[in-house]
FIGU-718235 format. One record per residue (C-alpha): residue number from 1; x, y, z. Coordinates in nm, 3 decimals. Layout:
// residues N
NODE  pos       px       py       pz
NODE  NUM        X        Y        Z
...
END
This chain:
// residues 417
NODE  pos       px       py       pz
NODE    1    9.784   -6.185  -18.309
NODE    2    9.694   -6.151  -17.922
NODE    3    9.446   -5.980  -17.787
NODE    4    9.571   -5.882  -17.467
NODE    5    9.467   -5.498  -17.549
NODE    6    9.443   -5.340  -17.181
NODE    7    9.754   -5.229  -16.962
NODE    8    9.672   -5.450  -16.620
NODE    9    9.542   -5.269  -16.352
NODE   10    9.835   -5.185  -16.078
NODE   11    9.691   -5.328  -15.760
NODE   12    9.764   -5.296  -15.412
NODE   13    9.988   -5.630  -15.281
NODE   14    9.705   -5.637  -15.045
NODE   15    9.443   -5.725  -15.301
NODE   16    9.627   -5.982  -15.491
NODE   17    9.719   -6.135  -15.107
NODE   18    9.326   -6.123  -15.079
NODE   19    9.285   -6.284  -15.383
NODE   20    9.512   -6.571  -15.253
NODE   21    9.387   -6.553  -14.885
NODE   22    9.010   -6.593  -15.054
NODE   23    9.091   -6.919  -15.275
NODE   24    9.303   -7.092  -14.996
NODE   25    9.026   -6.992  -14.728
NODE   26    8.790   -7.124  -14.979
NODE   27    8.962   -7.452  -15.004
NODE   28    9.025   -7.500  -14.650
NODE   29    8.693   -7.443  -14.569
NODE   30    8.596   -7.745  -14.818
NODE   31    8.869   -7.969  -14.692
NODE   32    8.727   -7.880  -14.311
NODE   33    8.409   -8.024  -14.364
NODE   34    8.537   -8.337  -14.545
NODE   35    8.601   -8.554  -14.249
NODE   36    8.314   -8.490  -14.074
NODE   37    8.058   -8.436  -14.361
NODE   38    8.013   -8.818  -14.418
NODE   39    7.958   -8.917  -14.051
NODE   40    7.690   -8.619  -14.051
NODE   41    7.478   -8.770  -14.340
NODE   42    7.524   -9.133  -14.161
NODE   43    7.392   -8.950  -13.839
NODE   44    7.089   -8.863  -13.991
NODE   45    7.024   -9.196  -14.133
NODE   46    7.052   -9.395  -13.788
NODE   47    7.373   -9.577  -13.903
NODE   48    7.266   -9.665  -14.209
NODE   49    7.600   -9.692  -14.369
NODE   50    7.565   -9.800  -14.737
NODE   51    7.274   -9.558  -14.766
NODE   52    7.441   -9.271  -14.627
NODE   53    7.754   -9.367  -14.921
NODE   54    7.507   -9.295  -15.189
NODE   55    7.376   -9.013  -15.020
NODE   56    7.727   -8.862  -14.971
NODE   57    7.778   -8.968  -15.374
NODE   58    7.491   -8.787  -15.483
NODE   59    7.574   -8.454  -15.270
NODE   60    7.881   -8.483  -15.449
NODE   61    7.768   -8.485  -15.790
NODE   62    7.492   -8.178  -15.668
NODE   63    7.754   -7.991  -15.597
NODE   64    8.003   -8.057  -15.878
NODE   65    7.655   -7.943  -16.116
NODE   66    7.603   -7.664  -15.913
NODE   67    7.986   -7.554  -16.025
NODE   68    7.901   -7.655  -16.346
NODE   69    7.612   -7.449  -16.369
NODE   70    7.730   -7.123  -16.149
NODE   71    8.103   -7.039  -16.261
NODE   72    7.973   -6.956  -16.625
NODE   73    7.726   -6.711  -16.470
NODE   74    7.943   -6.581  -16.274
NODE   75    8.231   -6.516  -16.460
NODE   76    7.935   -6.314  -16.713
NODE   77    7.879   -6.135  -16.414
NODE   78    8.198   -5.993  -16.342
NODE   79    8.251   -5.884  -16.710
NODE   80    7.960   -5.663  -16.622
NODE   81    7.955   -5.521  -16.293
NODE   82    8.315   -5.574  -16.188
NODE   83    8.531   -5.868  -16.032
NODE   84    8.518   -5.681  -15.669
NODE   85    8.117   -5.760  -15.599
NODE   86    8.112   -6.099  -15.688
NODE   87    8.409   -6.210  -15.467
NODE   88    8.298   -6.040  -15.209
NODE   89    7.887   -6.140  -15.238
NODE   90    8.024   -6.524  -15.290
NODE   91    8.241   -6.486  -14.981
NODE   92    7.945   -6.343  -14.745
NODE   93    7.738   -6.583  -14.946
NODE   94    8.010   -6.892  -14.861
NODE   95    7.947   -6.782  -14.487
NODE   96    7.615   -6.811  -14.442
NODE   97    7.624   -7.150  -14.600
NODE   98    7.808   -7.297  -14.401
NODE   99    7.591   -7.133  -14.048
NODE  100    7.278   -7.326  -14.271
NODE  101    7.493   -7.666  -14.266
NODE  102    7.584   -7.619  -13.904
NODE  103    7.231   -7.555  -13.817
NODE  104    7.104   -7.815  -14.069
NODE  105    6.795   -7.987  -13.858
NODE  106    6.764   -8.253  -14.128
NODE  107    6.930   -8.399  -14.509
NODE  108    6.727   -8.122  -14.677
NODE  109    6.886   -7.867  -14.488
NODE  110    7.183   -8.023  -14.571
NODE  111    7.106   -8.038  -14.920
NODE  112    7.028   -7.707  -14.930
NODE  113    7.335   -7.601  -14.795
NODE  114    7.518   -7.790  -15.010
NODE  115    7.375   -7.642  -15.314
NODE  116    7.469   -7.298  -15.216
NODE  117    7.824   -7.410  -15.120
NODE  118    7.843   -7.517  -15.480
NODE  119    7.716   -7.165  -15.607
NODE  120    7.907   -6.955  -15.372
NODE  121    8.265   -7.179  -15.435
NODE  122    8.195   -7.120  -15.801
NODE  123    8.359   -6.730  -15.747
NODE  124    8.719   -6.872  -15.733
NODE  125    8.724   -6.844  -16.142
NODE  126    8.625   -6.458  -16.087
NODE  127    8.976   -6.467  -15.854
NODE  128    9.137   -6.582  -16.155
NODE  129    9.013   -6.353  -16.346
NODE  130    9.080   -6.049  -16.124
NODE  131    9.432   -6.214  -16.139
NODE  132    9.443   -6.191  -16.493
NODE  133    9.310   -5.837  -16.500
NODE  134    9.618   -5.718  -16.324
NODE  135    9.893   -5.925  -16.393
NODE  136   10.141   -5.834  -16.742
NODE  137   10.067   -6.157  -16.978
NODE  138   10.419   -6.267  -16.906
NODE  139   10.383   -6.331  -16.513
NODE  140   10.042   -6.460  -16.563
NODE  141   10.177   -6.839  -16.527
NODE  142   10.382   -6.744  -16.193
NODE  143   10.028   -6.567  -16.074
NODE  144    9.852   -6.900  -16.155
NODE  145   10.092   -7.099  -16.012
NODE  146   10.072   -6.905  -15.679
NODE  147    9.690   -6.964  -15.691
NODE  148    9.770   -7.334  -15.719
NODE  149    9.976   -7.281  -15.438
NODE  150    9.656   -7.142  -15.251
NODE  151    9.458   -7.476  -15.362
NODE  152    9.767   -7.663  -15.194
NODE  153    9.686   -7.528  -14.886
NODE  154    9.391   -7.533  -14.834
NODE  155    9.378   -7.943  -14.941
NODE  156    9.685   -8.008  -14.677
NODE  157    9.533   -7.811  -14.370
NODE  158    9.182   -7.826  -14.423
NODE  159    9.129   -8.215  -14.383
NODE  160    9.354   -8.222  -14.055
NODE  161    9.168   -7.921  -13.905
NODE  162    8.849   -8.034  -13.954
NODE  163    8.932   -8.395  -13.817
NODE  164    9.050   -8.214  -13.523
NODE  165    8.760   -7.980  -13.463
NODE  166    8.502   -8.275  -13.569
NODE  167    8.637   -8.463  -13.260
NODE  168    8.513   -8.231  -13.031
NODE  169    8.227   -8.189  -13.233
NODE  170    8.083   -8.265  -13.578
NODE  171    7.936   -7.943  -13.662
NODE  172    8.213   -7.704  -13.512
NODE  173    8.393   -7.741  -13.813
NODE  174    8.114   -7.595  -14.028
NODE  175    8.139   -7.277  -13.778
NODE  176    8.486   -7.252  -13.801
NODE  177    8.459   -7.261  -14.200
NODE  178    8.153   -7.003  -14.248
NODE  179    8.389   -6.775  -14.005
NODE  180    8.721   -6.790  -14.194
NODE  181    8.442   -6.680  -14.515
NODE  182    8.283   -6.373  -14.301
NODE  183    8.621   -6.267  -14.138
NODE  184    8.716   -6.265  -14.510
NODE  185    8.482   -6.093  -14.640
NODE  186    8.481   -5.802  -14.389
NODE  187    8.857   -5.770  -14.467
NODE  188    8.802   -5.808  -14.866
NODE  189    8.568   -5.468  -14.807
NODE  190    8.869   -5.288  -14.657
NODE  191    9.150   -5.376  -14.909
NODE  192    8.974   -5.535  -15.287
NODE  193    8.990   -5.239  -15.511
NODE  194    8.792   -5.313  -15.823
NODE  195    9.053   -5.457  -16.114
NODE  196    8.786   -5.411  -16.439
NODE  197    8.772   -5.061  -16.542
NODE  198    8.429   -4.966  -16.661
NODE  199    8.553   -4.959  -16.991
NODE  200    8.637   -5.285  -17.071
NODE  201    8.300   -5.411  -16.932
NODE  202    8.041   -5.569  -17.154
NODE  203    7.704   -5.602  -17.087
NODE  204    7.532   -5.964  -16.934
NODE  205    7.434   -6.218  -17.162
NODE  206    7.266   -6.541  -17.129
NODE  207    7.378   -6.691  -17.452
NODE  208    7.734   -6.633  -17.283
NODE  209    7.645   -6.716  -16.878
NODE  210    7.485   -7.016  -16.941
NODE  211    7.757   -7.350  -16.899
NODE  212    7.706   -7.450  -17.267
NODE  213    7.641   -7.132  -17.380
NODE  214    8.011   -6.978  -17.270
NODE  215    8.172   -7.320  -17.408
NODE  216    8.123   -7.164  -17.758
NODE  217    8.385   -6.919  -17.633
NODE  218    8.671   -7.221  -17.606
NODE  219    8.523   -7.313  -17.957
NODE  220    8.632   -6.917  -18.119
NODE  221    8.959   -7.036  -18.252
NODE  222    9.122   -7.333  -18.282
NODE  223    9.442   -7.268  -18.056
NODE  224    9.175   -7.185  -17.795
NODE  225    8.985   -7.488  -17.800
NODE  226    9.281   -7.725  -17.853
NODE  227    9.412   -7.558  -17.517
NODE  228    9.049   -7.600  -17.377
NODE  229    9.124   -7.986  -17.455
NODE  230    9.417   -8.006  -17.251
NODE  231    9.250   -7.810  -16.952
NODE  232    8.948   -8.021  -16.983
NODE  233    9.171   -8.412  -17.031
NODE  234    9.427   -8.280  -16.754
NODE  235    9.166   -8.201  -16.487
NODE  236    8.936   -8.537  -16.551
NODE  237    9.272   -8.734  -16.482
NODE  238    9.314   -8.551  -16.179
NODE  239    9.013   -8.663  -16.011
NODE  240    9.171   -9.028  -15.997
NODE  241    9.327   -8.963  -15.659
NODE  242    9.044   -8.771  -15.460
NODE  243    8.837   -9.022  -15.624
NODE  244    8.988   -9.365  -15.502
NODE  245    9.317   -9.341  -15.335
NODE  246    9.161   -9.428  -14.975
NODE  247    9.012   -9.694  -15.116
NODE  248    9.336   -9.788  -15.356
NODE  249    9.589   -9.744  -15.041
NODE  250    9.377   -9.963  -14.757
NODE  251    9.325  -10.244  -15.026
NODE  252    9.634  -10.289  -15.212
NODE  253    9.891  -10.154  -14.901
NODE  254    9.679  -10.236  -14.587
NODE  255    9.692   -9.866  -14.469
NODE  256    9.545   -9.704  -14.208
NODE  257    9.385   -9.356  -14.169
NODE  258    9.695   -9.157  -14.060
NODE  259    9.888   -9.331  -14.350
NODE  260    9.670   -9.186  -14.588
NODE  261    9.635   -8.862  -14.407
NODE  262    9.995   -8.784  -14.421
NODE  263   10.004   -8.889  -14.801
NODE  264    9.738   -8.651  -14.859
NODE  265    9.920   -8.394  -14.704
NODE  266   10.223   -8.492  -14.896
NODE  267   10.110   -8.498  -15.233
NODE  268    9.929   -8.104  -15.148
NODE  269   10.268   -8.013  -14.993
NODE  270   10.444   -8.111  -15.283
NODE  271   10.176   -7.979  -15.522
NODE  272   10.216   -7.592  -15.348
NODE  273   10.612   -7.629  -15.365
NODE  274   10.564   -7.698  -15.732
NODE  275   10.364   -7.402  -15.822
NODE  276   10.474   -7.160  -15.583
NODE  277   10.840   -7.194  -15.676
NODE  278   10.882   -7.358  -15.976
NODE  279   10.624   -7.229  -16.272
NODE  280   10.767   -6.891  -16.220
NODE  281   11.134   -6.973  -16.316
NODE  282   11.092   -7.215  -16.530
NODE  283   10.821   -7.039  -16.778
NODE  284   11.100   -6.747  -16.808
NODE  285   11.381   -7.023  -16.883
NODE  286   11.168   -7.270  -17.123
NODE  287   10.815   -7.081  -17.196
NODE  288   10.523   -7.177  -17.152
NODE  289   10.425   -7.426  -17.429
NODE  290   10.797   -7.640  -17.281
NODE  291   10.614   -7.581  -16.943
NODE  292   10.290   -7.722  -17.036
NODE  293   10.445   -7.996  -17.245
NODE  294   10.703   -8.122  -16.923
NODE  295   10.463   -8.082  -16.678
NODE  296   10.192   -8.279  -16.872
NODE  297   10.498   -8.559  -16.957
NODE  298   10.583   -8.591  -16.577
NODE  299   10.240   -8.633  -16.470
NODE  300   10.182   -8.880  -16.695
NODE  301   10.448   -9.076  -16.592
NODE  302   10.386   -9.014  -16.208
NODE  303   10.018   -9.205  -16.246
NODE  304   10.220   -9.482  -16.413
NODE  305   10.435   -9.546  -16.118
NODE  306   10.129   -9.506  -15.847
NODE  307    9.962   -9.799  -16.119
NODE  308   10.250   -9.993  -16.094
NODE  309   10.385   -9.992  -15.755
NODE  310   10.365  -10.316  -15.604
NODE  311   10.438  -10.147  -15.251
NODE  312   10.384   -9.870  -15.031
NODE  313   10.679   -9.719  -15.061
NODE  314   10.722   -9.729  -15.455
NODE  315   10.385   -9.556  -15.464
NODE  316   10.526   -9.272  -15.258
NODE  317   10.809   -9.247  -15.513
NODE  318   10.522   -9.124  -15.713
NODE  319   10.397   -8.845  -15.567
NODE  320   10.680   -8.578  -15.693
NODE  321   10.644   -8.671  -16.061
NODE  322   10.263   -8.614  -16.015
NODE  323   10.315   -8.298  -15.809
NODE  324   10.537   -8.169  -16.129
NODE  325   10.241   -8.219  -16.314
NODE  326   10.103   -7.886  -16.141
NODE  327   10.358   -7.695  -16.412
NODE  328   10.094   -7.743  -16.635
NODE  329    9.775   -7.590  -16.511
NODE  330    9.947   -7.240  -16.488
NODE  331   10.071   -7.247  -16.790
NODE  332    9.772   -7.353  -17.002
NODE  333    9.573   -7.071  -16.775
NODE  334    9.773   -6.833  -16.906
NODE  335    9.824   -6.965  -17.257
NODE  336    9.407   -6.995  -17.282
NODE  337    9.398   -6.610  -17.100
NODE  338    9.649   -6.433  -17.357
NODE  339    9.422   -6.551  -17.636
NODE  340    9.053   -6.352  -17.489
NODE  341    9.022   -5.970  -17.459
NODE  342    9.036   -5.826  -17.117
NODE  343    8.636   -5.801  -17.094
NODE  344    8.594   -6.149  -17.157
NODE  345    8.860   -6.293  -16.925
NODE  346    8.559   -6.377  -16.667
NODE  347    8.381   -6.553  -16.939
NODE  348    8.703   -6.733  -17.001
NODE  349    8.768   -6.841  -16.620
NODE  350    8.356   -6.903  -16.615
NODE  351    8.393   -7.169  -16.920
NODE  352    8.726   -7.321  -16.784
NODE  353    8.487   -7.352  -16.464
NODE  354    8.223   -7.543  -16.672
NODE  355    8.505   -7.758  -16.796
NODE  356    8.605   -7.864  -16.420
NODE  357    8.254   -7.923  -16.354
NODE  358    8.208   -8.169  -16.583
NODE  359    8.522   -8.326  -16.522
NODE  360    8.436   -8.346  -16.152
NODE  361    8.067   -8.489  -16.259
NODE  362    8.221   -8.774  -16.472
NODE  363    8.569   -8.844  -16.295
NODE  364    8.430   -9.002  -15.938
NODE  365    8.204   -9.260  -16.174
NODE  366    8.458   -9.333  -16.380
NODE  367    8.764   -9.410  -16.133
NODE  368    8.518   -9.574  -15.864
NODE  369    8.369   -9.795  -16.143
NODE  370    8.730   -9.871  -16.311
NODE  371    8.868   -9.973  -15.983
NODE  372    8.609  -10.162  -15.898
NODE  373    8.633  -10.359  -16.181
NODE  374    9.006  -10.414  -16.171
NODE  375    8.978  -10.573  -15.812
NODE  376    8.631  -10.793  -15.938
NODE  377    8.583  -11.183  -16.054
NODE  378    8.495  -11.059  -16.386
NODE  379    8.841  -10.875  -16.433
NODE  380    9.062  -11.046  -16.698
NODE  381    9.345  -10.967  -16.474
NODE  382    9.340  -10.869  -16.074
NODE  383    9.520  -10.512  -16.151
NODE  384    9.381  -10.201  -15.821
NODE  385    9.615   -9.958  -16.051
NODE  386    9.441   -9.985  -16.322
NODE  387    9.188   -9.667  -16.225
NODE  388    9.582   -9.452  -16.270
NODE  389    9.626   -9.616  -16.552
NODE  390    9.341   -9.438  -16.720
NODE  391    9.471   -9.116  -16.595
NODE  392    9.823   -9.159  -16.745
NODE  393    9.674   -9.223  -17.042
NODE  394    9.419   -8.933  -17.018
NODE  395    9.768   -8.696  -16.913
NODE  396    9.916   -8.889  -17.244
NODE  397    9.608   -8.771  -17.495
NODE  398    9.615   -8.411  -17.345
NODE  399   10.038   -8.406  -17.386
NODE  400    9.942   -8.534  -17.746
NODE  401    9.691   -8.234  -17.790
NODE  402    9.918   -7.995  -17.658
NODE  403   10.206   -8.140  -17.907
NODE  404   10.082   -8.124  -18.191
NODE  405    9.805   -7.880  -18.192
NODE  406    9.924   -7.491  -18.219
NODE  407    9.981   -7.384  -17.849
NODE  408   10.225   -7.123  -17.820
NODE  409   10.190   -6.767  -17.732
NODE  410    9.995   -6.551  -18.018
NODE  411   10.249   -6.342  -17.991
NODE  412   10.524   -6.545  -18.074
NODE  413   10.779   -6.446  -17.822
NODE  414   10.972   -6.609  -17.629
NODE  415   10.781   -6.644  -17.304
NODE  416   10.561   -6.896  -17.414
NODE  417   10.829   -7.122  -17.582
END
């Protein structure tokens, strides 16, 4: 039976544009300080390359625990006092992280900054949320998938803007990012009406906020947590590429920095196309269970052919299959969302958050150490791909999961297939 009890709140176009404007602003303002984040660290150590690698490592998990940690709490939070303050406090709050990086005297600073970046960031599951708040359970996949589009974005054009800005100098793009976040914010006070009547609020809860805590919540039912599974096996595999394609692409194709820019760019090009004008149509033509199931099929055999590819150019051959992949994070969002009550969608988007976390904790380790030993003297056979290899076969177990594990629409209509 679903539970999707509460008509969605009609909002102004302008807030649901906010809602994108936020996530892609959000994302660009990560990608901006990517290029330039590195060199900062190595800055502070005198040159010290290798050290400043393990520094940059460890930021990385700090902040992936930081997510971990914060998107539970604050997806409680917005069950209680409304979706509209936490966007906007994490988008002030984004802004004057990123003024504490560019002012960052030493790596504590730094540190610092980077924890709050990891706190503040942790408010794009609340955008979901409002998302789901106001969008009919139908067109909740095509509203997802336009958020994806958002996360394309911001990965295409915030790596080449920061590169550019961090060659005239390394901490202008930090001021360029905590401004897009403050401009944002001002505008999110003029046009963000609230989407959580008081009604369906609930009150706070620790037992709930906390990151295992609100797991319990993908554990309610079993359609719930076999989605949960899927979510949770789809995102680990994703964190193959950020994890070791610059790596992957100089050692096994001899590429240079602007070939792997433009791949980059590429694969997040192709990755908005895919969810901005494909979920949409093909969740009303198939459903969403036929959705989930080809886009979790097609990834699976896009990280087969990037394992696989002997050359450059078969590797590129690649990159749509894996961009069709992005069918399927829309329409589990919206499979998992149909199955909560409208005051526990935030707790929802907070757990799904807690799953990303931990998926972003283990997948650097795992790739970076897989790779590593594919390309050693102790490797049985000399095989870079075999770090993609995993992920097809983590994109394989989810597609299993999803398959044979009850995930269609509690409703049993034919949107979700």
């Amino acid at each position: 039976m679903s539970v999707d009890l509460a008509v969605p709140v009609a909002p102004r176009k302008a807030a649901l544009a906010f809602i994108f404007v936020t996530i892609a602003l959000d994302m660009l303002a990560l990608g901006m300080i990517v290029p330039v984040f590195p060199k900062l660290i190595e800055d502070f150590l005198g040159g010290d390359t290798a050290r400043a690698a393990r520094i940059y490592g460890f930021f990385g998990i700090t902040w992936a625990a930081m997510q971990f940690v914060s998107m539970p709490v604050m997806g409680a939070l917005s069950d209680r006092w409304g979706r509209r303050p936490v966007i906007l406090i994490s988008n002030f709050g984004l802004g004057l992280d990123y003024v504490v990086m560019a002012l960052a005297p030493n790596l504590g600073w730094l540190l610092v900054g980077r924890i709050l970046s990891g706190i503040c960031a942790a408010s794009i599951t609340t955008g979901m949320a409002y998302v789901a708040d106001v969008t009919p359970a139908e067109r909740r996949s095509a509203a997802f998938g336009m958020l994806g589009v958002a996360f394309g974005l911001g990965f295409v054009l915030g790596p080449a803007l920061g590169g550019l800005l961090g060659n005239v100098d390394s901490r202008l793009p930090f001021w360029a990012a905590a401004a897009f976040s403050l401009v944002n914010g001002l505008y999110g006070l003029l046009v963000l009406p609230e989407s959580l009547p008081p009604a369906a609020r609930r009150r706070f809860e620790w037992r709930r906020a906390n990151p295992l805590g609100s797991l319990r919540l993908l554990r309610s039912h079993r359609e719930l947590s076999g989605l949960a599974s899927v979510a949770f096996l789809t995102n680990l595999a994703h964190n193959a590429l950020p994890a070791i394609f610059v790596l992957y692409a100089m050692y096994r194709y001899d590429w240079n920095a602007r070939a792997v820019g433009l791949t980059l760019a590429a694969v997040g090009v192709t990755a908005a196309v895919v969810q901005g004008a494909l979920v949409g149509p093909l969740v009303r033509k198939a459903g969403e269970r036929r959705t989930l199931l080809i886009g979790l099929a097609l990834g699976a055999g896009g990280f087969a052919v990037y394992a696989f590819a002997q050359t450059g150019a078969l590797f590129l051959a690649g990159i749509p299959l894996v961009g069709l992949s992005g069918l399927a994070g829309p329409a589990v969002q919206s499979l998992m969302s149909r199955r909560v009550a409208p005051s526990e969608q935030g707790e929802l988007q907070g757990a799904n958050g807690a799953l990303f976390g931990i998926s972003a904790m283990i997948g650097p380790g795992l790739f970076t150490q897989t790779f590593s030993y594919s390309i050693g003297g102790h490797a049985p056979w000399h095989f870079p791909g075999a770090p993609f290899l995993v992920a097809c076969a983590l994109l394989g177990a989810a597609l299993w999961v999803a398959a044979t594990r009850r995930t269609a629409d509690p409703a049993a209509t034919g949107s979700s297939g």
